[in-house]
N, C-alpha and C positions, 0 to 999 in steps of 0.2 A: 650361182657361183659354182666352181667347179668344188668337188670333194677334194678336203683338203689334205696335203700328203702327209709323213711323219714327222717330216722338217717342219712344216705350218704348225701344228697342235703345240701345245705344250705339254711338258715332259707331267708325269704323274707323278705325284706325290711315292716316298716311300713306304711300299704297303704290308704292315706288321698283324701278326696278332699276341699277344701278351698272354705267355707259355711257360710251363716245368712243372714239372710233379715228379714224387716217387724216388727218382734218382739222376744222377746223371747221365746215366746210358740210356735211361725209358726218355727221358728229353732231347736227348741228341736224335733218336729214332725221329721223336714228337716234329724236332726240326727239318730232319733232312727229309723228312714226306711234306711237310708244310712248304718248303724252299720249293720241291718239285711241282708242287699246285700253283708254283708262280706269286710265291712269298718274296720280295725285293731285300727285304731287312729282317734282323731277329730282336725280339723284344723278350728280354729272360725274365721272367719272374724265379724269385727267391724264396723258399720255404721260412717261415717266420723266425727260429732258431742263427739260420742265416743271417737274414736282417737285424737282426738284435746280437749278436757276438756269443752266439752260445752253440758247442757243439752238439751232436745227437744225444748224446747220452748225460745232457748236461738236466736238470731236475728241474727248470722251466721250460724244459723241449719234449718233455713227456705229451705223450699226443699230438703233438705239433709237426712231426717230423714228416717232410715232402707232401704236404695239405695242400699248401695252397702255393706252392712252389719247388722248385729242384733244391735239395739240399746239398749244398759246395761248403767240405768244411775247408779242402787243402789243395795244393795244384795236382796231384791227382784228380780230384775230382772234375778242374778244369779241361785235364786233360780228354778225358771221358767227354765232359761236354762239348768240346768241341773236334771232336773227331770227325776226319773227313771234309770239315768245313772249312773252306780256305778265308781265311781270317783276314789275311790283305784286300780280298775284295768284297768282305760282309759288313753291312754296316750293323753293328749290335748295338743296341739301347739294353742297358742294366736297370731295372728300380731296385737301385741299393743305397744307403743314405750313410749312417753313421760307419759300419764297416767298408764304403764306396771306394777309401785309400787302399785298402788291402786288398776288396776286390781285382782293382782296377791293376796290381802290383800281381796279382797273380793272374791275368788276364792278359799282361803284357810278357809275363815269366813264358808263359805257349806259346805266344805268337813268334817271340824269339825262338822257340825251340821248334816251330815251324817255319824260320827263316822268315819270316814274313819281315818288311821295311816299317819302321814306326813310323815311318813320314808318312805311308799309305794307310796306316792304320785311321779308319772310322767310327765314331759312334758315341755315346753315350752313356756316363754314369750319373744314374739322376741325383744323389749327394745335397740337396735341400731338408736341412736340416732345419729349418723355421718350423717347416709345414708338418713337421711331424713333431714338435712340441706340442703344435696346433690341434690337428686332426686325424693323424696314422699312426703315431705311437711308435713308430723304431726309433726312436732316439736310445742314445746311450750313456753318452758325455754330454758336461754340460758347454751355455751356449758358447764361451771364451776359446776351448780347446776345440769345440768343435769347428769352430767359425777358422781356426788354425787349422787344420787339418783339410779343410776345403780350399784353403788361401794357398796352401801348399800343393795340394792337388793340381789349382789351376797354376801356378808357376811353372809347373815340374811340366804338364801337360803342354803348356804353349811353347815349351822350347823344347821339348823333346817327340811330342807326336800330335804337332800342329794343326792336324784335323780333325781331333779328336772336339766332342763336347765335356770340360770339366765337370758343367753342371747344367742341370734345367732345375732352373724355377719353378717351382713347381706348384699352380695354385688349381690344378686339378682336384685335390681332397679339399682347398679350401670349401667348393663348391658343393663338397657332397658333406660337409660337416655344416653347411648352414651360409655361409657364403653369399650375399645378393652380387650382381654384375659389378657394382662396385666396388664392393669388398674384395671381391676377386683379385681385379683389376690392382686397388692401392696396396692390398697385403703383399702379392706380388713384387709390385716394382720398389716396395719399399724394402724386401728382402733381398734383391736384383741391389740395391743401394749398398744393406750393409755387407753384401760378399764384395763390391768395388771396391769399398770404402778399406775392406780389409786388407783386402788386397793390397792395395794403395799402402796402406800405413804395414804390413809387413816389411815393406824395402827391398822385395823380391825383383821386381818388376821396374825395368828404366821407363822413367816418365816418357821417352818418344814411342816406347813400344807398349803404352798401356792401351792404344787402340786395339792393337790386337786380344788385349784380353778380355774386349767387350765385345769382340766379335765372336769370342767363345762361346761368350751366356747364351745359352736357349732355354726356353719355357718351354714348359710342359703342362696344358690346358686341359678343362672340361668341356663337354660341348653336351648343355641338355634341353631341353624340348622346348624350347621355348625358342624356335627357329630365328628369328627374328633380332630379337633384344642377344641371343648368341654371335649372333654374325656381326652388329653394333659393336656389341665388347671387342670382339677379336679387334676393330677396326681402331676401336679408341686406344684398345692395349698399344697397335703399333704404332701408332702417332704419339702417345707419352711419351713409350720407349724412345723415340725418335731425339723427342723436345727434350727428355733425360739427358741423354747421352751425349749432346750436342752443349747442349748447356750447362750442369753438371762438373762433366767430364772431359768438355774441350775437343771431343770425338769431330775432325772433317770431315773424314772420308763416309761419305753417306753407305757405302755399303758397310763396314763396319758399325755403323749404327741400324742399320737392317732389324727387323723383329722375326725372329726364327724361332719358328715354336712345331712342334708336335703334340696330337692328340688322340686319347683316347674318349670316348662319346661315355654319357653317364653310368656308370655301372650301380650303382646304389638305389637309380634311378628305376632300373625295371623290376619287375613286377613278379611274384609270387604266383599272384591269382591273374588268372589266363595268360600264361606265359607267353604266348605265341604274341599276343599283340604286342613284345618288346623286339621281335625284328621291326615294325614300323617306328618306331618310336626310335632307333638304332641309325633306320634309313634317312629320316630325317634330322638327327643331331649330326649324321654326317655331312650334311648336304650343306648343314650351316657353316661349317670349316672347309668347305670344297667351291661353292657354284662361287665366291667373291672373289678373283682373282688377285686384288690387289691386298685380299689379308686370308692367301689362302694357305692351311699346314702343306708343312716339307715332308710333315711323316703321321698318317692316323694309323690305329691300331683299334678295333673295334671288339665290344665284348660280344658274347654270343647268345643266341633269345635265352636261355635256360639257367646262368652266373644267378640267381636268385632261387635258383632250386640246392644248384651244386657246383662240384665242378666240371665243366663244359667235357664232352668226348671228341675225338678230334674231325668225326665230322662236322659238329656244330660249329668249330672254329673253322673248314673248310666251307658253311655256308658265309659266315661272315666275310671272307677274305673273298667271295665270289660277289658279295654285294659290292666290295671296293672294285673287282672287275668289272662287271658290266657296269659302274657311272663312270668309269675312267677310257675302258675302249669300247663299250657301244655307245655310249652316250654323245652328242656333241658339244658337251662341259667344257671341255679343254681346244674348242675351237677360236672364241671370243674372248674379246677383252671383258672389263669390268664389269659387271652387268648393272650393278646397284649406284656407277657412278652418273652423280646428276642428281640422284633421288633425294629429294625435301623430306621426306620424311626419313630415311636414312641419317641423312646428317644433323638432321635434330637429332634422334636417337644417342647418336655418338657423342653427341656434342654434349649431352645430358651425361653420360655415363662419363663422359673426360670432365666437366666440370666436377662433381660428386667424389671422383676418385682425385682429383687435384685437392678438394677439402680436406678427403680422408689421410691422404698422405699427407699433406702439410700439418696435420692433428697429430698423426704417429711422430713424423721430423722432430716437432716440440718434444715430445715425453721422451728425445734421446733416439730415434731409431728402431729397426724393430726387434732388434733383440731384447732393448730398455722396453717395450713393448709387450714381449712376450712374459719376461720378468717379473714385472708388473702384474700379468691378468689381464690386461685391456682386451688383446686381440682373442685370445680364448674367448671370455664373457660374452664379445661382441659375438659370435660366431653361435656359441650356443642360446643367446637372447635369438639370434636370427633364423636358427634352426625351430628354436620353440615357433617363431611365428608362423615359416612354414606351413610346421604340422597343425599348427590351429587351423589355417587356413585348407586344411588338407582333410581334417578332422570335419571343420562342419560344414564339409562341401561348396565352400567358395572358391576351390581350386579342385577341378573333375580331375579324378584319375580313373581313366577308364576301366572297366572288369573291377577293379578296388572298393571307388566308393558311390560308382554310379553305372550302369549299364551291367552289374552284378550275374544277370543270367548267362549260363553258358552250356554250353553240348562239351562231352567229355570229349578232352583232348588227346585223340591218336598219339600225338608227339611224347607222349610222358605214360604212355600203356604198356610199355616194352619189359622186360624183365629187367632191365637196370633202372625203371624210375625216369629215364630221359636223363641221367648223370652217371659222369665216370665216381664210382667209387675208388679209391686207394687203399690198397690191403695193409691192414696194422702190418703183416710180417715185414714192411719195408723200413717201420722204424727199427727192428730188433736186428733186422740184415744193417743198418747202418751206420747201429752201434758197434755190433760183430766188427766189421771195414774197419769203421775208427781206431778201434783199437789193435786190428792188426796193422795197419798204417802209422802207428805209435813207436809199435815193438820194433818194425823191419826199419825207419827212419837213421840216421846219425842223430842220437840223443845231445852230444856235446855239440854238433853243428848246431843243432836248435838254440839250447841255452845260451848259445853264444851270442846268436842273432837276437833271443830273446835278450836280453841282458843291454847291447847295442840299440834296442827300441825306445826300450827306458832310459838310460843313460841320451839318446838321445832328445826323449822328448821332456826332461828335463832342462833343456836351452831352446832355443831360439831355432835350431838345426830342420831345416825340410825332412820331413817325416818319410819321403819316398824311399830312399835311397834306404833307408833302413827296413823299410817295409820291402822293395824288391831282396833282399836278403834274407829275409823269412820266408817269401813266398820261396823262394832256391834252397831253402833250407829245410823245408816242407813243413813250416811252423802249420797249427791249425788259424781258424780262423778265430775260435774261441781264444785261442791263446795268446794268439794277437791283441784280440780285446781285452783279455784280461788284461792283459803287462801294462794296456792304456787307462784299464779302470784304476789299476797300482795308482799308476802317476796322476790322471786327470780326475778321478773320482767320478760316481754317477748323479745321474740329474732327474729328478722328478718335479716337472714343471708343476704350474697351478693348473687345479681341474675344469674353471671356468663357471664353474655349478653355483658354488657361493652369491659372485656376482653378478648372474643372471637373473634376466625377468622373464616369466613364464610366456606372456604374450597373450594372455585373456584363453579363455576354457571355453568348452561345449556347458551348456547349462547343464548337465549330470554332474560337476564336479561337486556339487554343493551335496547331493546325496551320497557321496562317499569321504566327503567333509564332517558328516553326521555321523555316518557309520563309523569312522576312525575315531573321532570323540568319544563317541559312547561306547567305543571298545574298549578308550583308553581310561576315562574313565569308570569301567567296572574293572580293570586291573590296579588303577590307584596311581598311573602315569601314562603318558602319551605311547603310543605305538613305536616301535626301532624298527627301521627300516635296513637292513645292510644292504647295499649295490655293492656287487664285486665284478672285476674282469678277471679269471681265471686263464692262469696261460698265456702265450705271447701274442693273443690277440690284441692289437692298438686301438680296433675300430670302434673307438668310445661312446659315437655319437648316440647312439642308442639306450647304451647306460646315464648318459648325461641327461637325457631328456626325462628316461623313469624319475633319475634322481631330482631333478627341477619340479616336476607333476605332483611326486609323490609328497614332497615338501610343502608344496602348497594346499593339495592336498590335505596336511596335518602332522605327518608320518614327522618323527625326530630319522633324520636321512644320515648315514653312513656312509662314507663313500671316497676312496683316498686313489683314485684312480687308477689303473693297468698294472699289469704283470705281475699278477698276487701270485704263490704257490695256493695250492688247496690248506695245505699246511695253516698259510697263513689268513688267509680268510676263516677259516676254524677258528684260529686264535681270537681273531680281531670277533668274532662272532661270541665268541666265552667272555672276552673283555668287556664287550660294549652289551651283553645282556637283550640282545635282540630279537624279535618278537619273528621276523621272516628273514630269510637272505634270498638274493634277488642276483644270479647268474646271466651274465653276458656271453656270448661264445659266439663268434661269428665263422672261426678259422678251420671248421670241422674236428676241432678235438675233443669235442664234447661228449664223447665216450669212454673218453680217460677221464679228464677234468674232474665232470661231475658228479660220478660215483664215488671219486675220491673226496668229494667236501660232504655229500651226504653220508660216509660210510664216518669220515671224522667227527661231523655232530653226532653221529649216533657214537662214537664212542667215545664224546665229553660229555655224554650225559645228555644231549639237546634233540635226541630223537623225536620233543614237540615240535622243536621249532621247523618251520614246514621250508622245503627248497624251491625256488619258481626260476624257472629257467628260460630263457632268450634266444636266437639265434636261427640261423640257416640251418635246420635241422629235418631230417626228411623224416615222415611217418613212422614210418618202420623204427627210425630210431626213438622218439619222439615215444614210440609206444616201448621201448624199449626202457627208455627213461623213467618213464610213468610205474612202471613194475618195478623198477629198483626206488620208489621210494618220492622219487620228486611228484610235489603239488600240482606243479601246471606248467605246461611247457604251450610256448609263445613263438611265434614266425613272423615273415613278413607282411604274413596277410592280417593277422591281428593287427591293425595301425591306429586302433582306439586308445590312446593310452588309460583314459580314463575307464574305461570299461576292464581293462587289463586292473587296473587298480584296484577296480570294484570285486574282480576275482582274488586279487591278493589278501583283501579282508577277508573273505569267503574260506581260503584256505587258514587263515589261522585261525579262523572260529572253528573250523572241522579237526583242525589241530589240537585245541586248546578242550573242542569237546569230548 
């Protein structure tokens, strides 16, 4: 057959990579070089302060500031980010969730001020608030106001910038918090249900025009190594959505029932020890969102081999986006239909993952939905019961993870020899430069403009009133974004869901657990009580799952577990550490602040008096620091390549006998 032309192939996917750090100018740079290497779309990543409604200078953003994201506290800062960028014709994906109405209010405040048509306006604010009960932790508000605030979102968005995406779905973290393909699958569309459902009963929306508001929803997916059983899911996901939406929802028109989803391939997923073998691992999670035409993404975004060291430098993110090149135009991918249709074994697969997740969802429907769901503890529980099995099965090598727990040897890797470690560092002086900003952007503002708009938020969100219109008024009024939240904390107050831990089951151990069963007895019994264990998450880091799993182990284990989930100050972990009379505390820190963080809970034990009790620390932490840690004080500091938990456990004893000696 002849080579086929541009007309024949199909169009490629939108090709992202998931970006910010530092500031808004070092991001705008970050982009406008990435757009030029033949980036389609921008994908922002948000500094955690951001994500959570907290400004720079606010006392849970200490450390935190431009980690693992671009800090936007005001429409300056907007402005900055998107300079030079013409907005009318980018398509942008935000991951911002509970702050996503204010985002999205000052994001739309630029475009206007760039003339840009909001009809032409594209893109994405990801605004799934479930899944960060669930598994990421930016929640803010609890789930009534926030479920309003989304309902609001997508009203305002379908009648005013009609191409925009309100929300994605987003059961990408369901997946890296413990998630099987079904779980995925049900938590999903049952969270897809109650943003409808909200919708619906708002009164926003005329029933002839609720199709269109289902043609909004888009998912935002995992895609991990298990090529096969990934590609099933994706297939089964769009046929429920289908049988959803048609049945449900009364939805005709088959393309507004369409399943439109974007991905990013598993980040949590790679690997520490020998890094290099997470671009294969990369290449093929893509492959399973890409070779199925009839369930393949509109938009991937791929993490880079070394996101398990640190954070990625921008050529590691220009190899990734080159891997989306060459499968899209040398490849011939995008020449043929379906590949996998017809296949027997495929469609058992599917058919297996659609029955399972038809269960799971008609279970959650009963208990009320999933916010009744969330409320409850159910879908937490399940998620970390499922994650415990995982890593059992991860732990005693019934599931190989290469370079990890089996094929161990290796030759020193070139890639990570370099005088940066193979990662971009972020220089602390970026958070003290951003505090400086804020508060000059305080002083120069109209103070009574603010208050005024601020005052109009509240007084607003005390009825029934669509929250945008209010919010685009701050955004013009150059309210912060903290500030914003606050005025929502006034009115809606905040929410600290369940942590999952309680009602979890471990999922059976490596035969070692019984030797540090013994060892925690007889420790506890020569003190005259059982061992205290604190888990803390210091800082606006949400990525719990980690913590979750010490705290399940360590309980079974023996340990009396402490553990009240995320976003402690040092402050208060100190406190809860003096109250509860505990024998270790056990640090979480995934977000890179752990150079504030945790000299600041070590330096408070030591001045309540607890200078025994020993500090063990967690996290994406690079040597250098890691030895850094170590000299100020902390017991033991842990990575991703430690994945024993048990063995981790067995040094936790270790360190409070050398404490206590």
């Amino acid at each position: 057959m002849p080579f086929p032309t541009d007309d024949d192939r199909d169009k490629p996917w939108l090709m992202r990579t998931y970006a910010g750090h530092s500031s808004a100018a070092a991001s705008n740079a970050l982009y406008r070089r990435n757009l030029a290497k033949g980036q389609t779309g921008l994908s922002v990543a948000f500094d955690l302060p951001t994500q959570t409604g907290y400004d720079p200078d606010a006392e849970l953003a200490r450390g935190e500031v431009g980690k693992v994201g671009v800090p936007i506290s005001h429409i300056g800062d907007v402005r900055a980010l998107f300079d030079e960028i013409p907005m009318e014709q980018m398509n942008t994906s935000m991951t911002i969730n509970a702050p996503a109405m204010y985002m999205l209010a000052l994001y739309l405040t630029v475009a206007e001020e760039h003339g840009a048509d909001f009809a032409k306006l594209s893109g994405t604010t990801q605004n799934d608030i479930i899944k960060e009960y669930l598994s990421r932790g930016t929640y803010v508000f609890p789930p009534a106001p926030s479920m309003r605030l989304i309902s609001d979102m997508i009203a305002y968005t379908v009648a005013n910038v009609p191409k925009w995406n309100p929300i994605n779905v987003c059961s990408y973290h369901l997946q890296e918090a413990g998630a099987t393909p079904v779980q995925e699958v049900a938590f999903a569309l049952c969270t897809a249900m109650a943003v409808l459902d909200a919708v619906k009963e708002s009164g926003q929306v005329p029933e002839d025009k609720f199709g269109d508001i289902v043609a909004r929803i888009s998912f935002f997916v995992n895609a991990g190594v298990r090529f096969v059983e990934e590609m099933c899911k994706l297939r089964a996901f769009g046929q429920l959505w289908d049988e959803i939406t048609a049945e449900r929802y009364g939805v005709t028109d088959a393309k507004q029932r369409r399943f439109r989803y974007g991905v990013q391939v598993n980040s949590l997923g790679l690997t520490e020890a020998q890094p290099e073998n997470n671009v294969y691992r990369i290449l093929l999670e893509m492959l399973a969102v890409t070779m199925s035409k009839d369930a393949r993404a509109r938009a991937v975004q791929l993490p880079a081999w070394n996101e398990a060291l640190g954070l990625p430098r921008a050529w590691d993110q220009q190899w990734s986006l080159r891997m989306q090149q060459v499968l899209a135009f040398e490849s011939d991918l995008l020449e043929y239909d379906d590949l996998f249709e017809g296949s027997t074994v495929v469609e058992a697969k599917v058919a297996e993952i659609k029955r399972g997740a038809g269960e799971e969802i008609a279970r959650i429907l009963e208990m009320g939905g999933a916010v009744a769901a969330v409320e409850t503890g159910y879908l937490k529980s399940a998620l970390v019961s499922s994650l415990a099995l995982r890593r059992r099965r991860m732990e005693s090598g019934e599931d190989v993870v290469v370079g990890v727990n089996k094929y161990t040897e290796s030759e020193p890797n070139p890639l990570v020899g370099g005088s940066d470690g193979g990662i971009l560092t972020v220089d602390p002086a970026v958070e003290e430069a951003a505090k400086k900003a804020i508060e000059a952007w305080r002083a120069d503002r109209d103070a009574a403009a603010v208050d005024r708009a601020l005052d109009a938020l509240r007084d607003a969100a005390k009825t029934d009133e669509n929250l945008m219109a209010a919010s685009l008024t701050c955004a013009r009024a150059g309210v912060t974004v903290g500030e914003w939240s606050g005025a929502l904390r006034e009115v809606f107050g905040e929410y600290r869901p369940p942590t999952g831990v309680s009602g979890a089951t471990g999922g059976g151990h490596e035969g070692s657990l019984s030797e540090v069963q013994e060892r925690v007895r007889a420790l506890g019994r020569s003190l005259g009580r059982p061992l205290k264990f604190l888990v803390g998450k210091p800082g606006l880091d949400g990525h719990s799952n980690g913590a979750e799993q010490i705290a399940v182990r360590a309980r079974d284990a023996g340990f009396e577990v402490v553990y009240s989930g995320i976003r402690l100050t040092p402050a208060q972990i100190v406190a809860a550490a003096v109250e509860e009379d505990v024998d270790v505390v056990g640090l979480s820190v995934l977000s890179g602040s752990h150079m504030s963080v945790v000299p600041a809970v070590v330096e408070g034990l030591r001045a309540a008096d607890l200078a025994d009790v020993p500090v063990i620390v967690g996290g994406i932490i690079p040597e250098a620091d890691a030895a850094t840690l170590r000299h100020s004080g902390v017991a033991r500091v842990f990575t991703p390549k430690d994945f024993e938990i048990t063995t981790m456990l067995s040094q936790v004893v270790d360190a409070i006998e050398e404490a206590r000696a």
